[in-house]
C-alpha positions as CSV (number, residue, x, y, z in Angstrom):
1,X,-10.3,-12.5,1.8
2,X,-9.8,-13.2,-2.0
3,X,-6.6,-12.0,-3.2
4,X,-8.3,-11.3,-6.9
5,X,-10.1,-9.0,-5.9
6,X,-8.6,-5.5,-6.3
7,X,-7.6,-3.4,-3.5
8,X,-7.3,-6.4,-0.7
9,X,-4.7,-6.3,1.8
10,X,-3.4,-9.5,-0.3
11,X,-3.3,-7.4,-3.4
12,X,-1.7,-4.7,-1.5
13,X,1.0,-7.1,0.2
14,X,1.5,-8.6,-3.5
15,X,2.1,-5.0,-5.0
16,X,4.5,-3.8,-2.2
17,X,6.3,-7.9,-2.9
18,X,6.7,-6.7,-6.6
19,X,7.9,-2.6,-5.4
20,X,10.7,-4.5,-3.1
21,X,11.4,-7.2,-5.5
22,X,12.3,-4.5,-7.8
23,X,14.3,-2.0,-5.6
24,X,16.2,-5.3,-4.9
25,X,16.5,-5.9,-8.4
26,X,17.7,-2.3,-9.1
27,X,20.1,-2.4,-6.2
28,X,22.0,-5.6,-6.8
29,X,22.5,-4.1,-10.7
30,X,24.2,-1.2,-9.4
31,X,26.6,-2.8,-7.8
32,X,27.2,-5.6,-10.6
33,X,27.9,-2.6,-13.0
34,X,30.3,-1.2,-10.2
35,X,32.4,-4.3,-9.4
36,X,32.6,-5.1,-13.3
37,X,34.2,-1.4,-13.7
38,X,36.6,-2.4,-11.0
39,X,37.2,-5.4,-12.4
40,X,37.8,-3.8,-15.8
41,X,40.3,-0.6,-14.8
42,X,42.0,-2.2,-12.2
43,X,44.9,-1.3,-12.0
44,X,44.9,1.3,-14.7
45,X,43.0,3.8,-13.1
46,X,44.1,6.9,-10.4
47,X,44.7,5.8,-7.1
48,X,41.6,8.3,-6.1
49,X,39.6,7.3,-8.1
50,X,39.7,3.4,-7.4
51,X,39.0,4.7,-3.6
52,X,35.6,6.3,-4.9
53,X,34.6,3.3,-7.1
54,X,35.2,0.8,-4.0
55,X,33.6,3.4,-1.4
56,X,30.4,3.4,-4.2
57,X,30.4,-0.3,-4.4
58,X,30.6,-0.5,-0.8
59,X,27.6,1.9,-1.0
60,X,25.5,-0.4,-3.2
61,X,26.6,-3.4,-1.3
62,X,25.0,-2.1,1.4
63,X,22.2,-1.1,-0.1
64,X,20.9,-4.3,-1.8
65,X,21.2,-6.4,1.3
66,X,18.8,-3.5,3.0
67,X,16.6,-4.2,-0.2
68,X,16.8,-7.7,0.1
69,X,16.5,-8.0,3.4
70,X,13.4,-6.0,3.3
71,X,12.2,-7.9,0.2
72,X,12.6,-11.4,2.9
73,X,10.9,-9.8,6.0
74,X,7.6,-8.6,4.0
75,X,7.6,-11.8,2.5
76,X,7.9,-13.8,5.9
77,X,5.3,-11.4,7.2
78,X,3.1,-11.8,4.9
79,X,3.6,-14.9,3.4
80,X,3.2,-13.5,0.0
């Protein structure tokens, strides 16, 4: 199978590579941006609302080591 040739299952593997790679990508920015507001209104912001920020973080942290794990199964089982 040549992988330069369009519509291959190697094409295809490489595409869904690039679609996790970037859900990864995505995910790991949402929770940079979440920690840095932490980091920046610590302590000056409502006790409530800290508890949502760290529960969204939380949230995000979860999610981006679902994307990235994800991201390292396809490309152990594909070797792509």
């Amino acid at each position: 199978m040549n992988p330069s040739v369009p519509g291959t299952a190697v094409e295809s593997a490489c595409l869904e590579k690039a679609r996790l790679k970037a859900a990864y990508n995505s995910a790991a920015e949402n929770l940079s941006r979440a920690v840095a507001v932490m980091q920046r209104y610590l302590g000056t912001m409502r006790h409530e609302e800290y508890e949502n920020l760290k529960k969204y973080s939380e949230r995000m942290r979860r999610e981006s080591e679902r994307a990235l794990a994800a991201l390292e199964r396809h490309i152990a089982e594909h070797g792509c």
